[in-house]
Backbone bond lengths (Angstrom), bond angles and torsions (degrees), N, CA, C in turn:
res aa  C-N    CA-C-N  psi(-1)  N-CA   C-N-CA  omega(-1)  CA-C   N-CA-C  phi
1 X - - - 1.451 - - 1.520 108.69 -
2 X 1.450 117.79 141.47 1.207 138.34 -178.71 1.424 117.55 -117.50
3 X 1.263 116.21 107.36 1.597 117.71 -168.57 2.079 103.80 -127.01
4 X 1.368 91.52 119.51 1.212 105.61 172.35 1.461 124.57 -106.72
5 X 1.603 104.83 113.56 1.498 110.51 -163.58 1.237 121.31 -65.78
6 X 1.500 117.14 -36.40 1.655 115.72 -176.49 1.552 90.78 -72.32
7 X 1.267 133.63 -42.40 1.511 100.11 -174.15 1.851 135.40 -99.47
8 X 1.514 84.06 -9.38 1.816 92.13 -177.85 1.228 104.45 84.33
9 X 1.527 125.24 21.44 1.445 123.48 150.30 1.387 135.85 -92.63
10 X 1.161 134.34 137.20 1.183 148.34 -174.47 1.452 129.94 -109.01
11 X 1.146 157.60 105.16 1.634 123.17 141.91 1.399 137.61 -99.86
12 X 1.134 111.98 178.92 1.481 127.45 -156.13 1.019 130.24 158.11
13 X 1.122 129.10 142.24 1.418 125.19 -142.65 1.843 87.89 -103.66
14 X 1.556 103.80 163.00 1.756 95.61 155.98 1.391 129.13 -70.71
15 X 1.213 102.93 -22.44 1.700 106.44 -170.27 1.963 92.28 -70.29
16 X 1.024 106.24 -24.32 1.651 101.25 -163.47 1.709 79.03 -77.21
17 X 1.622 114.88 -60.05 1.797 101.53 -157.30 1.366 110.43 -63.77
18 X 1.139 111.98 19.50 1.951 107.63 -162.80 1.689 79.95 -112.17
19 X 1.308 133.34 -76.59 1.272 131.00 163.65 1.543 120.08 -10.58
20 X 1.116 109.12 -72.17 1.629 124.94 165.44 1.246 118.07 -46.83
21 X 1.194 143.39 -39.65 1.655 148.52 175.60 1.261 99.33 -98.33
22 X 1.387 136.91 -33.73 1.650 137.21 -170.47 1.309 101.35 75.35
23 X 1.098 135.03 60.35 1.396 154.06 130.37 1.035 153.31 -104.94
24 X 1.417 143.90 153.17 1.127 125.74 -171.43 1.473 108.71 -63.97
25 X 1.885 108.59 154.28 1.511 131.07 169.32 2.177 99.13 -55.24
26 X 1.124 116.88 -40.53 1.817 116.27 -174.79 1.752 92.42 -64.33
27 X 1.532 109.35 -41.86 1.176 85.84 -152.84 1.929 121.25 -91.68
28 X 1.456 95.24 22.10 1.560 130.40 -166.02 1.598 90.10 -113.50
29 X 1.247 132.82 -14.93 1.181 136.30 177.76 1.457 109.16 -84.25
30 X 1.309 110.76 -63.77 1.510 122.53 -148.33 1.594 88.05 -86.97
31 X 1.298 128.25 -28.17 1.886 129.43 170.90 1.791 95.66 -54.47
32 X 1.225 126.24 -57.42 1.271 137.46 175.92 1.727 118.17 -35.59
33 X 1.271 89.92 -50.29 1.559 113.88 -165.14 1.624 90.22 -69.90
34 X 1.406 114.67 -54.95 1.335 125.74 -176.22 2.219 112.40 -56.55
35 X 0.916 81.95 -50.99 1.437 94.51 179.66 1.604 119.30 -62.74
36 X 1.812 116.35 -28.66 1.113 116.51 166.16 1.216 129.00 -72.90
37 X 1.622 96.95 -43.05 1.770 115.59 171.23 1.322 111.19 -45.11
38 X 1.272 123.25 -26.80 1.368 126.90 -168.97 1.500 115.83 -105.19
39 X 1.476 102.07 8.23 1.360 121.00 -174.15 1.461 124.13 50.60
40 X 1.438 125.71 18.70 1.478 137.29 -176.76 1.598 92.00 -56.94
41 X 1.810 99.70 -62.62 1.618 83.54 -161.32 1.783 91.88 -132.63
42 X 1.422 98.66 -167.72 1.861 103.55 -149.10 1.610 77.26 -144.28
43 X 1.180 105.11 142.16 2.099 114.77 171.69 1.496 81.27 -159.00
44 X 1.712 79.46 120.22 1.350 110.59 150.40 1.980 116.26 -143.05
45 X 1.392 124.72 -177.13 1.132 133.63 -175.60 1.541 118.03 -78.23
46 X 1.310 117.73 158.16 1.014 125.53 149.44 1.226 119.59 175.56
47 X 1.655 130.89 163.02 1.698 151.30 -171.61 1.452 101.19 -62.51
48 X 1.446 134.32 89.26 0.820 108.81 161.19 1.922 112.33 -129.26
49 X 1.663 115.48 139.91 1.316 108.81 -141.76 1.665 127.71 62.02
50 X 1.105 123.64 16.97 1.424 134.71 168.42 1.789 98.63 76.85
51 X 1.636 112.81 26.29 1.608 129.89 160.65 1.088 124.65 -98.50
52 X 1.402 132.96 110.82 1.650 113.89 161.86 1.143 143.61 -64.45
53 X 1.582 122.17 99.80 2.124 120.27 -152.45 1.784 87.10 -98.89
54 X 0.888 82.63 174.22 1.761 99.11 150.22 1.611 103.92 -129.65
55 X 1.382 68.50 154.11 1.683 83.45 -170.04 1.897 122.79 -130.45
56 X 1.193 115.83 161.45 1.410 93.49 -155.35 1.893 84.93 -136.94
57 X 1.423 99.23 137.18 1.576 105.46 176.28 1.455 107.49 -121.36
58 X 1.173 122.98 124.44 1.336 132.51 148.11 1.588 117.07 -38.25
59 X 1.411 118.84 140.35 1.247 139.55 178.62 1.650 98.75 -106.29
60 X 1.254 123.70 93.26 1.497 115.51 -170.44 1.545 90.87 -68.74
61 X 1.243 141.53 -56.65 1.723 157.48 -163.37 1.871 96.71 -40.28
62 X 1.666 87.62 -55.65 1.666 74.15 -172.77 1.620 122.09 -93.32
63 X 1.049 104.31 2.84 1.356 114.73 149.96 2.034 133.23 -74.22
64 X 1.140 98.19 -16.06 1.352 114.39 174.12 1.129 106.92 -76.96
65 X 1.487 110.30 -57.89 1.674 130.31 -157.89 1.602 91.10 -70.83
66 X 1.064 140.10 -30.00 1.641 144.15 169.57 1.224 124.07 -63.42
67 X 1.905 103.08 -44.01 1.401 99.77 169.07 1.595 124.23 -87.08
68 X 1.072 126.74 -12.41 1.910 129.80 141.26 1.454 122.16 -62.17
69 X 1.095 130.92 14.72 1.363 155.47 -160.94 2.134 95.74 -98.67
């Protein structure tokens, strides 16, 4: 995993976060799916090392506004 502090981006694959939590790769999906819907975080692509990852950024804002919730 690759975590970039000035922006709150990350990558990683699911098969790695499913490994890492001990869960299934679907169910590292549909948490994802859930987490975007809710606009926490945003994954999209990009070249990095001359690889195409996806990549996933945290929404610190809507994570705040959740935890005053």
């Amino acid at each position: 995993m690759e975590f970039q502090r000035t922006t709150n981006e990350f990558f990683m694959t699911d098969a790695q976060m499913a490994e890492l939590f001990g869960v299934s790769a679907k169910t590292i999906s549909r948490a994802l799916d859930r987490l975007e819907s809710l606009e926490i975080i945003k994954r999209n692509t990009k070249t990095i090392n001359s690889k195409r990852v996806r990549t996933i950024k945290f929404n610190q804002e809507a994570v705040e506004r959740l935890v005053k919730q």
